[in-house]
PDB file of N, H, CA, C and O in Angstrom:
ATOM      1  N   UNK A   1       0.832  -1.165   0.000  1.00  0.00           N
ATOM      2  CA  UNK A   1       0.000   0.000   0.000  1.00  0.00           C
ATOM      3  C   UNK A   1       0.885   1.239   0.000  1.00  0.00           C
ATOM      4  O   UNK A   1       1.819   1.418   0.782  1.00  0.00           O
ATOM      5  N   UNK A   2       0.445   2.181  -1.079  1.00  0.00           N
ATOM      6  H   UNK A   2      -0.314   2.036  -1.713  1.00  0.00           H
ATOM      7  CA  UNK A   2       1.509   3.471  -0.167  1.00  0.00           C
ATOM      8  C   UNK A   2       0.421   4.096   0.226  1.00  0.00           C
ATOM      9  O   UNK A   2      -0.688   3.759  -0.190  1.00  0.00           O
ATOM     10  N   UNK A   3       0.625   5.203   1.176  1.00  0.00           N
ATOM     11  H   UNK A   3       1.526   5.476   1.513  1.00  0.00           H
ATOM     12  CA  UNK A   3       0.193   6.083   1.432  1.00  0.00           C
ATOM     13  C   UNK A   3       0.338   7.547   0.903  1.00  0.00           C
ATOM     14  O   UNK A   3       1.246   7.915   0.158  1.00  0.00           O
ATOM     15  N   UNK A   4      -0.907   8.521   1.495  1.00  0.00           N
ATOM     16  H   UNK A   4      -1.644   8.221   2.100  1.00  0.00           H
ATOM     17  CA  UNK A   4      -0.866   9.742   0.622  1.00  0.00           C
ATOM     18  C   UNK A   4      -0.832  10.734   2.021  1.00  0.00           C
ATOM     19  O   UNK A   4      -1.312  10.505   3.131  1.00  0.00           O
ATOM     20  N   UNK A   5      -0.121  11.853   1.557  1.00  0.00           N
ATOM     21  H   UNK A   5       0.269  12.040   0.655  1.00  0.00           H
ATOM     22  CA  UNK A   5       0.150  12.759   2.629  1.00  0.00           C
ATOM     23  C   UNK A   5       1.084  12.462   3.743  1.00  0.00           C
ATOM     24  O   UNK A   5       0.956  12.642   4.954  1.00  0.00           O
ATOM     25  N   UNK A   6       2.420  11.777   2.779  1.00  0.00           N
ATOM     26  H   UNK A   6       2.525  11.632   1.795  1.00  0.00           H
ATOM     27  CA  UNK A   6       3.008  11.765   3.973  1.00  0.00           C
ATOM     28  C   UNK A   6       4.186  13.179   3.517  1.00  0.00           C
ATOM     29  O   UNK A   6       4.256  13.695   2.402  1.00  0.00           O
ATOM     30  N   UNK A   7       4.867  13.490   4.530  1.00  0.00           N
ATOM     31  H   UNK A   7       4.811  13.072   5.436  1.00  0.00           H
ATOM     32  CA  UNK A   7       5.262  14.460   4.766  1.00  0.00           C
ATOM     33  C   UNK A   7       6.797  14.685   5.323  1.00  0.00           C
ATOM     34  O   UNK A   7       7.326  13.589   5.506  1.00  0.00           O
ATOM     35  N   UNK A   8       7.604  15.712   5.622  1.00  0.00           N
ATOM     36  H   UNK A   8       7.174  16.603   5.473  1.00  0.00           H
ATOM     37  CA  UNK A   8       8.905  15.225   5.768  1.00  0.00           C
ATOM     38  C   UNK A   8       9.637  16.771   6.338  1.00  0.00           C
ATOM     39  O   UNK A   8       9.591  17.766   5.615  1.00  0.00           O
ATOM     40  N   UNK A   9      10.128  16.795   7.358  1.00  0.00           N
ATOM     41  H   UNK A   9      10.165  15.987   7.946  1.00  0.00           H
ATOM     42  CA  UNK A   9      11.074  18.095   7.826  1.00  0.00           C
ATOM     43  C   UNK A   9      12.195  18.053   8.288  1.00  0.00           C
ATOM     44  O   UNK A   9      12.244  17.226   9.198  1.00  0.00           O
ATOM     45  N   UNK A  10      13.078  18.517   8.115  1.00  0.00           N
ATOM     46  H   UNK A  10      13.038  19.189   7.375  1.00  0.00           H
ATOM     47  CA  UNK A  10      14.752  17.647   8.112  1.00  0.00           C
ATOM     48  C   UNK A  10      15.283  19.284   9.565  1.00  0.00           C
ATOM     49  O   UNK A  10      15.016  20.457   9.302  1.00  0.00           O
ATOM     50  N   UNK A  11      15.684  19.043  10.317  1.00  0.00           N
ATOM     51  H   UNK A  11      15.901  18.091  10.531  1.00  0.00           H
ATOM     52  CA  UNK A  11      16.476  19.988  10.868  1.00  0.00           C
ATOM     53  C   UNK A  11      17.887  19.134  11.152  1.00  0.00           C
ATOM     54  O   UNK A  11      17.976  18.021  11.670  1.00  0.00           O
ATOM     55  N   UNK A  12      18.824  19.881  10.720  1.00  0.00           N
ATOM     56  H   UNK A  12      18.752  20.785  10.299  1.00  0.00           H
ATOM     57  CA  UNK A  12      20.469  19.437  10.742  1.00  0.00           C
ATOM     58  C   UNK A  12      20.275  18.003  10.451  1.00  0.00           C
ATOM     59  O   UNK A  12      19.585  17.645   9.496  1.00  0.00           O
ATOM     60  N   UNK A  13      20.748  17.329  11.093  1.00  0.00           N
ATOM     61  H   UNK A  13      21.308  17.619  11.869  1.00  0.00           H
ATOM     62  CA  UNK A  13      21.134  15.439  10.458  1.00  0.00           C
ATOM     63  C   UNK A  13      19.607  14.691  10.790  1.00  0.00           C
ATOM     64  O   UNK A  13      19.495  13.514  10.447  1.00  0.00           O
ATOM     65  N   UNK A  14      18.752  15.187  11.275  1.00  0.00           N
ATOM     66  H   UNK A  14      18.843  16.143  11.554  1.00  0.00           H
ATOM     67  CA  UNK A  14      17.489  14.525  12.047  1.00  0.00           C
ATOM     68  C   UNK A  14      16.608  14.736  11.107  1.00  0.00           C
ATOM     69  O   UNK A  14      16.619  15.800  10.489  1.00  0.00           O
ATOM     70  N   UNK A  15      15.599  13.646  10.815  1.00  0.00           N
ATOM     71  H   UNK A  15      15.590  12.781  11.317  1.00  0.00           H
ATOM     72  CA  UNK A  15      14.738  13.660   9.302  1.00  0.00           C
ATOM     73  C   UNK A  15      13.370  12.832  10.148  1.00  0.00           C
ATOM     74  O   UNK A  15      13.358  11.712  10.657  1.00  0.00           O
ATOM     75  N   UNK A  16      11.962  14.162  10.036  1.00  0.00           N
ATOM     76  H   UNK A  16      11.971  15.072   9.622  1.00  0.00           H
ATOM     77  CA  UNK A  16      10.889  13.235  10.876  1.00  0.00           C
ATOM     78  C   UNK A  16       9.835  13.369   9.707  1.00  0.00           C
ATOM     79  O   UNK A  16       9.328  14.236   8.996  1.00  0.00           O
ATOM     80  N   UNK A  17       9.796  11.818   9.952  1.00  0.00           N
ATOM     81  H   UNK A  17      10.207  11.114  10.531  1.00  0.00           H
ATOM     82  CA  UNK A  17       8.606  11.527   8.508  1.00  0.00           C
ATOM     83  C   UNK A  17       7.200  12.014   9.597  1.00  0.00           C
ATOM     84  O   UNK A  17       7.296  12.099  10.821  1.00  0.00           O
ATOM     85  N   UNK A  18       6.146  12.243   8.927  1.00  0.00           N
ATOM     86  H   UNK A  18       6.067  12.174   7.932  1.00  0.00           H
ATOM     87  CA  UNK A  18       4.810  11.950   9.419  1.00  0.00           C
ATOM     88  C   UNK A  18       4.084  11.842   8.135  1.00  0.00           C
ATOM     89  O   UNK A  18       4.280  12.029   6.934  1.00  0.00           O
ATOM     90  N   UNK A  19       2.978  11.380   9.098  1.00  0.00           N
ATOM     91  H   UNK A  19       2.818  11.228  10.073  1.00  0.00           H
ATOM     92  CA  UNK A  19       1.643  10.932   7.573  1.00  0.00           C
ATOM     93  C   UNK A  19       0.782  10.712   8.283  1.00  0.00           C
ATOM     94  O   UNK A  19       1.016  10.502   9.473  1.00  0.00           O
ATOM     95  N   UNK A  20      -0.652  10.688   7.716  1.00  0.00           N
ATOM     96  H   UNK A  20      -0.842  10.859   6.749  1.00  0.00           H
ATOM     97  CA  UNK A  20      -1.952  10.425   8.435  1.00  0.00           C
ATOM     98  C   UNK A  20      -2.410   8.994   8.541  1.00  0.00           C
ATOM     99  O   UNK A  20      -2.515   8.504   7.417  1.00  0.00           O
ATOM    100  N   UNK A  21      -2.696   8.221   9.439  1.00  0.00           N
ATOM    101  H   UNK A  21      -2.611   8.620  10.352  1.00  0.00           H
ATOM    102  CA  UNK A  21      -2.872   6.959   9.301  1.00  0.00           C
ATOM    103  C   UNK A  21      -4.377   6.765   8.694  1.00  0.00           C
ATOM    104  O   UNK A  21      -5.265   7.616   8.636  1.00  0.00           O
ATOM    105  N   UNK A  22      -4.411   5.494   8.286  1.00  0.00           N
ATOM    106  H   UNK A  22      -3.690   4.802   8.333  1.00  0.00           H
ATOM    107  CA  UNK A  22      -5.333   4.624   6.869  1.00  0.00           C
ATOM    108  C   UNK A  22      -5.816   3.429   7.742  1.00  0.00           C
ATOM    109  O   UNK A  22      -5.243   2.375   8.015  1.00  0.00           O
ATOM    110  N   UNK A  23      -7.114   3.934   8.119  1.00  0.00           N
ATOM    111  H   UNK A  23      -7.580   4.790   7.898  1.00  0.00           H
ATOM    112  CA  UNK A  23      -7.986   2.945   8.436  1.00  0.00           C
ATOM    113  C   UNK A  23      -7.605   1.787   8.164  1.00  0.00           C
ATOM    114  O   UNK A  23      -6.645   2.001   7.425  1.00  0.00           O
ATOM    115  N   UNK A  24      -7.732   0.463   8.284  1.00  0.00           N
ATOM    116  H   UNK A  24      -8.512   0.289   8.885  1.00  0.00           H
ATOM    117  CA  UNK A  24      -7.420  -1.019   7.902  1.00  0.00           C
ATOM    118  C   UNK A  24      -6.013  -1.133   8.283  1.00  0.00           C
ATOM    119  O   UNK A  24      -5.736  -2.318   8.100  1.00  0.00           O
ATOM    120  N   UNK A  25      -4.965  -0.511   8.725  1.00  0.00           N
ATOM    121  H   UNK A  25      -5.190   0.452   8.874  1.00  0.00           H
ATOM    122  CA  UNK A  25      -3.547  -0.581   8.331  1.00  0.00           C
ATOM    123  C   UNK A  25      -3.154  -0.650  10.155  1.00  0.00           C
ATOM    124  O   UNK A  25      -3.710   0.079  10.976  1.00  0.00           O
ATOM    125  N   UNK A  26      -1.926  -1.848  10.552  1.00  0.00           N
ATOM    126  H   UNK A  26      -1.474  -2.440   9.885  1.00  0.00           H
ATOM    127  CA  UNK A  26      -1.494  -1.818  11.716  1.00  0.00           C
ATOM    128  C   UNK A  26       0.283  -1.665  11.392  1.00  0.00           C
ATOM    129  O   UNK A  26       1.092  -2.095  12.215  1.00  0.00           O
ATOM    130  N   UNK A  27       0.593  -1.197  10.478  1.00  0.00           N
ATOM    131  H   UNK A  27      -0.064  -0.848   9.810  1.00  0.00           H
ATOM    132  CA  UNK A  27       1.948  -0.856  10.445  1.00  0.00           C
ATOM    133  C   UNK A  27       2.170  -0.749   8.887  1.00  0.00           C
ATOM    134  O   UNK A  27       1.567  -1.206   7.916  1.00  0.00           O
ATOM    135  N   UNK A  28       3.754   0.378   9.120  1.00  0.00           N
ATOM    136  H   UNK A  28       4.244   0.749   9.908  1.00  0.00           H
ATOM    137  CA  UNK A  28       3.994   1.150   7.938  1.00  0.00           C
ATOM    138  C   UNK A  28       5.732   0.524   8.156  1.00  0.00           C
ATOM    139  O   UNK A  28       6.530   0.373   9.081  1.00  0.00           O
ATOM    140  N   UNK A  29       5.677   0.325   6.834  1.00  0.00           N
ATOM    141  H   UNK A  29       5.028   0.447   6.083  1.00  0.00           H
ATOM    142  CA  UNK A  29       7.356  -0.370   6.306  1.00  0.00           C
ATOM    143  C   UNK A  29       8.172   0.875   5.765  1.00  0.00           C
ATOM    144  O   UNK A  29       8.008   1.362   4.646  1.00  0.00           O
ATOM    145  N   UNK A  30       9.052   1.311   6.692  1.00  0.00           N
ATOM    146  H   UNK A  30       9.185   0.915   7.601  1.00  0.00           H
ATOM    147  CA  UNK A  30      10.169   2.920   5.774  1.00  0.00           C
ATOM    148  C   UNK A  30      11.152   2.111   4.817  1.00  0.00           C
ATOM    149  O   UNK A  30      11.528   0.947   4.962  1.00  0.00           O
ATOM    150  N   UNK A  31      11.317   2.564   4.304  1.00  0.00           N
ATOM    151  H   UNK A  31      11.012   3.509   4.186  1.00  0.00           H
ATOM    152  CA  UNK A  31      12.504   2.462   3.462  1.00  0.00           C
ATOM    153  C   UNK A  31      13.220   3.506   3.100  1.00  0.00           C
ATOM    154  O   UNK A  31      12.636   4.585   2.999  1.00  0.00           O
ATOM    155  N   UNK A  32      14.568   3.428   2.838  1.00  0.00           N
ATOM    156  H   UNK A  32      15.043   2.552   2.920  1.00  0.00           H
ATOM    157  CA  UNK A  32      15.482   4.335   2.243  1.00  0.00           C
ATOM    158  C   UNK A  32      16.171   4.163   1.208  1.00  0.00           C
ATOM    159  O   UNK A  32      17.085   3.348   1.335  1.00  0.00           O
ATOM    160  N   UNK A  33      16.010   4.832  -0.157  1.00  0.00           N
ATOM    161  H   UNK A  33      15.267   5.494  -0.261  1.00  0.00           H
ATOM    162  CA  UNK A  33      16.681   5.032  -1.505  1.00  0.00           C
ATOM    163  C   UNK A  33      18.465   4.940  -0.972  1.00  0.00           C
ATOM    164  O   UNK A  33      18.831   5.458   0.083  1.00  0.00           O
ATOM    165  N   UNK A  34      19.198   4.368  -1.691  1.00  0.00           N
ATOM    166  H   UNK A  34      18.901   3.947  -2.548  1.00  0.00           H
ATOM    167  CA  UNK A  34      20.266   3.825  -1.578  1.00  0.00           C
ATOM    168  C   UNK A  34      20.370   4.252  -3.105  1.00  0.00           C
ATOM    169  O   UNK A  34      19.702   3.683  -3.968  1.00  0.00           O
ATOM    170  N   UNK A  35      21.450   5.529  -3.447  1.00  0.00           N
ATOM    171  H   UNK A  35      21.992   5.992  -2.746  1.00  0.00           H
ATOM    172  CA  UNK A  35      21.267   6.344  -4.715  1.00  0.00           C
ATOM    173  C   UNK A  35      22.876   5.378  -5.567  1.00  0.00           C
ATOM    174  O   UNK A  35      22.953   5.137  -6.772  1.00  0.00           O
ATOM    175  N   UNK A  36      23.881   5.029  -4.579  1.00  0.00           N
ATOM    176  H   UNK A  36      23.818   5.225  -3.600  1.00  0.00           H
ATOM    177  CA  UNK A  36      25.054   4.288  -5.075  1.00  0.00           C
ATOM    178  C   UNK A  36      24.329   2.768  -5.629  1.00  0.00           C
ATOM    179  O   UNK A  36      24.613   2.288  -6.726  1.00  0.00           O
ATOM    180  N   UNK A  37      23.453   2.190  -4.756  1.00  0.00           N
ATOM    181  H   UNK A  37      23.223   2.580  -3.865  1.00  0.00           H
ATOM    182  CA  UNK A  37      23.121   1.087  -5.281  1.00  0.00           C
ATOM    183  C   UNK A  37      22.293   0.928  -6.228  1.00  0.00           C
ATOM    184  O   UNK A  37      22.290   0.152  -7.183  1.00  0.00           O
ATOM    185  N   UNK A  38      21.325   2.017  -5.770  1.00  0.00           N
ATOM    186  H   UNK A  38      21.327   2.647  -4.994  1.00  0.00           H
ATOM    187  CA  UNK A  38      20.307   1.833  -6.573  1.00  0.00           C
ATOM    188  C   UNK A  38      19.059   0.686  -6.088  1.00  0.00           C
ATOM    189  O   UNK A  38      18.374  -0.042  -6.806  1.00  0.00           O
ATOM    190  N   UNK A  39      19.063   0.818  -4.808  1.00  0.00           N
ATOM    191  H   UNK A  39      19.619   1.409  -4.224  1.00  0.00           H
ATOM    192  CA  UNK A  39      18.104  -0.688  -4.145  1.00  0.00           C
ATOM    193  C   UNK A  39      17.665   0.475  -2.929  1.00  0.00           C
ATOM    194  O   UNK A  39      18.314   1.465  -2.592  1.00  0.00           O
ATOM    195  N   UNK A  40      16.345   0.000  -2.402  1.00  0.00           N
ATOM    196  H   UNK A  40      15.818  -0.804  -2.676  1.00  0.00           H
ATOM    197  CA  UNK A  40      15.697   0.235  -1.395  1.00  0.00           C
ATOM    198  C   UNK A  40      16.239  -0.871  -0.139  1.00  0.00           C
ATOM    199  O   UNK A  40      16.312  -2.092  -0.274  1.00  0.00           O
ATOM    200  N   UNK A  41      16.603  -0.054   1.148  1.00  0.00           N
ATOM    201  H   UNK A  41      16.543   0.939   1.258  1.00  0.00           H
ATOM    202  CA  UNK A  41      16.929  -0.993   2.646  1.00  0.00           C
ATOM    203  C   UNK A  41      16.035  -0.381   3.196  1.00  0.00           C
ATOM    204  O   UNK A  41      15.898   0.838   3.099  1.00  0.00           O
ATOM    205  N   UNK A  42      15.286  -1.147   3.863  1.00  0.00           N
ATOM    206  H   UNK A  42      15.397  -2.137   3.942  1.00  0.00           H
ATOM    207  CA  UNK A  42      14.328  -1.610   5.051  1.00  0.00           C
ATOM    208  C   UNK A  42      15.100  -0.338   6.113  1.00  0.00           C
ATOM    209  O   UNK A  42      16.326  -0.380   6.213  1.00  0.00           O
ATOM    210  N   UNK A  43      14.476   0.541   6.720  1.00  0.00           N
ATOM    211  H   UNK A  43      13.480   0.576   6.639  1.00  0.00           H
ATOM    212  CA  UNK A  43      14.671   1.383   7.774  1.00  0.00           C
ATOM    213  C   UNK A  43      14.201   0.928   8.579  1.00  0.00           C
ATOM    214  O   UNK A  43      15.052   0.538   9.378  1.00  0.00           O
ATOM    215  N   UNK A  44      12.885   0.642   8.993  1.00  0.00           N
ATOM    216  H   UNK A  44      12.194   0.958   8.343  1.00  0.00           H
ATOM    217  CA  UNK A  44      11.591   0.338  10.277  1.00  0.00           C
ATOM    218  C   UNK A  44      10.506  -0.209   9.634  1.00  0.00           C
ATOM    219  O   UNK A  44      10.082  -0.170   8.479  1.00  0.00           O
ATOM    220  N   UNK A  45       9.906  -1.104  11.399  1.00  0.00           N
ATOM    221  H   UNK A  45      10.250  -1.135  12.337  1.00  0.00           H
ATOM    222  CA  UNK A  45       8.437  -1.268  11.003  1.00  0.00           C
ATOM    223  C   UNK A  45       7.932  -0.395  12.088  1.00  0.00           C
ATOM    224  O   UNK A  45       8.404  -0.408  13.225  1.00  0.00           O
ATOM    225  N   UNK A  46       6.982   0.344  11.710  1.00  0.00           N
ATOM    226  H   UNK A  46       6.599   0.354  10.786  1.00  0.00           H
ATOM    227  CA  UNK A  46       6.353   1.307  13.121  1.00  0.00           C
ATOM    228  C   UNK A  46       4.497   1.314  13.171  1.00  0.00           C
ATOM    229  O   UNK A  46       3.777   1.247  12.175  1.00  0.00           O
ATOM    230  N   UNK A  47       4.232   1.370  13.990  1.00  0.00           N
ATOM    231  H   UNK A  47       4.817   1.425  14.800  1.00  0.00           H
ATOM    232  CA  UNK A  47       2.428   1.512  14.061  1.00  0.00           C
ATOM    233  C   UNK A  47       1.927   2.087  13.402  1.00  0.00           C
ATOM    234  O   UNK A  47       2.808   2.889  13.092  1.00  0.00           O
ATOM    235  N   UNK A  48       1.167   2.327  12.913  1.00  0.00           N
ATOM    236  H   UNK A  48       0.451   1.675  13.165  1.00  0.00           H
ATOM    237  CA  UNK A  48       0.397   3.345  11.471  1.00  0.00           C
ATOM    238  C   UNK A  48       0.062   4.233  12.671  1.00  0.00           C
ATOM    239  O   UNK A  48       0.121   5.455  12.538  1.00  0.00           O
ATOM    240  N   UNK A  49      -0.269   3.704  13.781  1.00  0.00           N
ATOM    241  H   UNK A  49      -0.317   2.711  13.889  1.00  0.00           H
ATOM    242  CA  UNK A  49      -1.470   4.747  14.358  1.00  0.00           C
ATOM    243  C   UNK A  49      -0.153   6.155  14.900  1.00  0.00           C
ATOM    244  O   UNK A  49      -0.478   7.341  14.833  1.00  0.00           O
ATOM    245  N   UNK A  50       1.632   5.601  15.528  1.00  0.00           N
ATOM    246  H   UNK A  50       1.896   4.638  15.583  1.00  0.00           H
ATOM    247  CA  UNK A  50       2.584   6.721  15.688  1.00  0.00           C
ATOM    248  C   UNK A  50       2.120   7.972  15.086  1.00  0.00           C
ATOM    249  O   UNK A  50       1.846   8.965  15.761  1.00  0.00           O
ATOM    250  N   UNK A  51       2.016   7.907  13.560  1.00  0.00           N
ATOM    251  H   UNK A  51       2.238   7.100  13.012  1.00  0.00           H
ATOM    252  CA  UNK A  51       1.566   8.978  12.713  1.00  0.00           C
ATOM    253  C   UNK A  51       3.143   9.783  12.633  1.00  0.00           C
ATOM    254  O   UNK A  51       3.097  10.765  11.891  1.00  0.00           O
ATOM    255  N   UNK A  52       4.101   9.609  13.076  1.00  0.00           N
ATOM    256  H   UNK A  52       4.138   8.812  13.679  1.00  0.00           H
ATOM    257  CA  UNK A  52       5.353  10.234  12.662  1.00  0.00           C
ATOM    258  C   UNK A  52       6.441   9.256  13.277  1.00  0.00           C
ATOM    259  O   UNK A  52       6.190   8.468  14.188  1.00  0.00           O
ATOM    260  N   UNK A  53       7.775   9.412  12.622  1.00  0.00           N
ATOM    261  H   UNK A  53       7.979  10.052  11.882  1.00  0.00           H
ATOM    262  CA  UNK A  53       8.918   8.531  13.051  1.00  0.00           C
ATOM    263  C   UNK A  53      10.306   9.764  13.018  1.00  0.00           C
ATOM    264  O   UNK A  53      10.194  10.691  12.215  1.00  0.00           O
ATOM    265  N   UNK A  54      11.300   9.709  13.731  1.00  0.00           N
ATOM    266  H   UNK A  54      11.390   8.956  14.383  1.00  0.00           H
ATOM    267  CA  UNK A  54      11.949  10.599  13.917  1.00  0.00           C
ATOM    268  C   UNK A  54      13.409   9.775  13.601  1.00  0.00           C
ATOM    269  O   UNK A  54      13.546   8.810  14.353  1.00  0.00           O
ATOM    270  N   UNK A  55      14.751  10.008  12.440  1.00  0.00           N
ATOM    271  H   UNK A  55      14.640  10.792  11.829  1.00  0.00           H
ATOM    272  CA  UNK A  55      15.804   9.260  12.244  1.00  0.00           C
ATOM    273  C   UNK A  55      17.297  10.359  12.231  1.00  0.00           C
ATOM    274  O   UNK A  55      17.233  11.588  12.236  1.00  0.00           O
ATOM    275  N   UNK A  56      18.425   9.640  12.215  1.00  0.00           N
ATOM    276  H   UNK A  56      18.477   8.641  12.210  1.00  0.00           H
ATOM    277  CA  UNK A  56      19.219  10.569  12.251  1.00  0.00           C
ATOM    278  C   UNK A  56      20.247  10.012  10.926  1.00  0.00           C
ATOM    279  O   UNK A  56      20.869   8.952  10.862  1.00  0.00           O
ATOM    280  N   UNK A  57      20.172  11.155   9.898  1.00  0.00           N
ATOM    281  H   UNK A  57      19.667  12.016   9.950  1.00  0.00           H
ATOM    282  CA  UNK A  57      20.740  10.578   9.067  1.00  0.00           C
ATOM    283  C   UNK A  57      22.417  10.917   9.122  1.00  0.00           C
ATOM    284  O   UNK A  57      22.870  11.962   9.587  1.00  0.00           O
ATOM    285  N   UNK A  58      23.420   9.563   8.419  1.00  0.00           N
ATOM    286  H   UNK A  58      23.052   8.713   8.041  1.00  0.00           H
ATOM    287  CA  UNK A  58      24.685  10.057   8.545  1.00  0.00           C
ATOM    288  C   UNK A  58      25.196  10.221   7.572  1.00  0.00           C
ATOM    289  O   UNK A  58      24.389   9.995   6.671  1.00  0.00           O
ATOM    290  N   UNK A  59      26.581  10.637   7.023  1.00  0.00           N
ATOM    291  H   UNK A  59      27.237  10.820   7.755  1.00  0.00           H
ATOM    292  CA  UNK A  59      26.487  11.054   5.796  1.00  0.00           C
ATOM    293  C   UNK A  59      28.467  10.366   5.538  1.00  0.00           C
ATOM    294  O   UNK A  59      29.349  10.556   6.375  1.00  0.00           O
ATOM    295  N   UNK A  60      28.672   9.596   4.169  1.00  0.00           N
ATOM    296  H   UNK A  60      27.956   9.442   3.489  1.00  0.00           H
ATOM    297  CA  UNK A  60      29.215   9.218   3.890  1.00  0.00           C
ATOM    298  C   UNK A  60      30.735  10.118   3.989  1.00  0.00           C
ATOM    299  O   UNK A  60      31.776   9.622   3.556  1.00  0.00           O
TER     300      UNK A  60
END
Protein backbone atom coordinates (compact mmCIF):
# COMPACT_ATOMS: atom_id res chain seq x y z
CA UNK A 1 0.00 0.00 0.00
CA UNK A 2 1.51 3.47 -0.17
CA UNK A 3 0.19 6.08 1.43
CA UNK A 4 -0.87 9.74 0.62
CA UNK A 5 0.15 12.76 2.63
CA UNK A 6 3.01 11.76 3.97
CA UNK A 7 5.26 14.46 4.77
CA UNK A 8 8.91 15.22 5.77
CA UNK A 9 11.07 18.10 7.83
CA UNK A 10 14.75 17.65 8.11
CA UNK A 11 16.48 19.99 10.87
CA UNK A 12 20.47 19.44 10.74
CA UNK A 13 21.13 15.44 10.46
CA UNK A 14 17.49 14.52 12.05
CA UNK A 15 14.74 13.66 9.30
CA UNK A 16 10.89 13.23 10.88
CA UNK A 17 8.61 11.53 8.51
CA UNK A 18 4.81 11.95 9.42
CA UNK A 19 1.64 10.93 7.57
CA UNK A 20 -1.95 10.43 8.44
CA UNK A 21 -2.87 6.96 9.30
CA UNK A 22 -5.33 4.62 6.87
CA UNK A 23 -7.99 2.95 8.44
CA UNK A 24 -7.42 -1.02 7.90
CA UNK A 25 -3.55 -0.58 8.33
CA UNK A 26 -1.49 -1.82 11.72
CA UNK A 27 1.95 -0.86 10.44
CA UNK A 28 3.99 1.15 7.94
CA UNK A 29 7.36 -0.37 6.31
CA UNK A 30 10.17 2.92 5.77
CA UNK A 31 12.50 2.46 3.46
CA UNK A 32 15.48 4.33 2.24
CA UNK A 33 16.68 5.03 -1.51
CA UNK A 34 20.27 3.82 -1.58
CA UNK A 35 21.27 6.34 -4.71
CA UNK A 36 25.05 4.29 -5.08
CA UNK A 37 23.12 1.09 -5.28
CA UNK A 38 20.31 1.83 -6.57
CA UNK A 39 18.10 -0.69 -4.14
CA UNK A 40 15.70 0.23 -1.40
CA UNK A 41 16.93 -0.99 2.65
CA UNK A 42 14.33 -1.61 5.05
CA UNK A 43 14.67 1.38 7.77
CA UNK A 44 11.59 0.34 10.28
CA UNK A 45 8.44 -1.27 11.00
CA UNK A 46 6.35 1.31 13.12
CA UNK A 47 2.43 1.51 14.06
CA UNK A 48 0.40 3.34 11.47
CA UNK A 49 -1.47 4.75 14.36
CA UNK A 50 2.58 6.72 15.69
CA UNK A 51 1.57 8.98 12.71
CA UNK A 52 5.35 10.23 12.66
CA UNK A 53 8.92 8.53 13.05
CA UNK A 54 11.95 10.60 13.92
CA UNK A 55 15.80 9.26 12.24
CA UNK A 56 19.22 10.57 12.25
CA UNK A 57 20.74 10.58 9.07
CA UNK A 58 24.68 10.06 8.54
CA UNK A 59 26.49 11.05 5.80
CA UNK A 60 29.21 9.22 3.89
Amino acid sequence: MRLANISHTIDGNKVTLSWIAVNGSNTVDLFLRDDKEETFNKLTTINMSAESYTFTLTRD
